[in-house]
C-alpha positions as CSV (number, residue, x, y, z in Angstrom):
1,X,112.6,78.0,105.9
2,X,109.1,77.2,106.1
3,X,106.4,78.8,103.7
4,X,104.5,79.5,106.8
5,X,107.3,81.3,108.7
6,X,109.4,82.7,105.6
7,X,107.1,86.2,105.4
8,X,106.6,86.6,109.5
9,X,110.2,86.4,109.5
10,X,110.7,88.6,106.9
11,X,108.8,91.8,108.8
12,X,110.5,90.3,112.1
13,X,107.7,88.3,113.7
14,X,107.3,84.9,114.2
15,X,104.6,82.7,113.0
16,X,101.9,83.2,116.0
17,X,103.2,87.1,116.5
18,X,102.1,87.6,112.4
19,X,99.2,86.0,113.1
20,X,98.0,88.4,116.0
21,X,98.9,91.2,113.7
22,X,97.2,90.2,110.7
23,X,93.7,89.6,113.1
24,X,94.1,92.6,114.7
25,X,94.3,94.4,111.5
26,X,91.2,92.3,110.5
27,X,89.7,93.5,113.2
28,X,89.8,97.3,112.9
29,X,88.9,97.1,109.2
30,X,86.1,95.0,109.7
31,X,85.1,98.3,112.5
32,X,85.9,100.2,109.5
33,X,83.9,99.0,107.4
34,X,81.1,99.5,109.3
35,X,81.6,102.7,110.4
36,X,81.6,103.4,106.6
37,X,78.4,101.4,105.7
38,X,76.6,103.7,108.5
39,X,77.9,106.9,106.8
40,X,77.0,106.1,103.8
41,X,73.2,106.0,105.1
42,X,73.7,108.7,107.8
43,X,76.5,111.1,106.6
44,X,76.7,112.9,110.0
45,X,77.8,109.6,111.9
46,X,81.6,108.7,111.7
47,X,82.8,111.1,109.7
48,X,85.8,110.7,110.4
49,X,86.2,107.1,112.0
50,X,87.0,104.8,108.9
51,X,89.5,107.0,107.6
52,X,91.7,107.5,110.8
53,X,91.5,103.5,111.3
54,X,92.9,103.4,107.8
55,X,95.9,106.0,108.4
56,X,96.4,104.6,111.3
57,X,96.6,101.3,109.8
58,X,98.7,102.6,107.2
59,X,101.3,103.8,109.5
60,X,101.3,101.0,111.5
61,X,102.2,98.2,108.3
62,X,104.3,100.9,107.2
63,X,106.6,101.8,110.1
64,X,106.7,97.8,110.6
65,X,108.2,97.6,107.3
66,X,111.0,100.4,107.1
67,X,112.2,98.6,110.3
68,X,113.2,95.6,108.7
69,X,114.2,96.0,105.1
């Protein structure tokens, strides 16, 4: 098994499936993270919005996870 495929395979993806994952993780924490830069400025604007991403985000890796181990 490849290094490249051993881990995808692992959480039950293969190589390009792991990959959209991964960037679409990227992507919301990247939102995140600028949601979170704003508030810090102006504490009335997303007050909730980088936290949800990151529960959500949570839940996501983790139900992905108890599905294959």
């Amino acid at each position: 098994m490849s290094i490249f495929t051993k881990h995808p395979n692992e959480v039950g993806l293969n190589y390009f499936q792991h990959m959209f994952f991964a960037f679409s993780v990227v992507g919301k924490l990247i939102y995140a993270g600028f949601a979170c830069t704003i508030h810090a400025f102006f504490p009335f604007f997303f007050t909730n919005t980088t936290s949800g991403i990151v529960a959500e985000l949570h839940g996501r890796i983790i139900h992905r996870k108890s599905h294959h181990e």
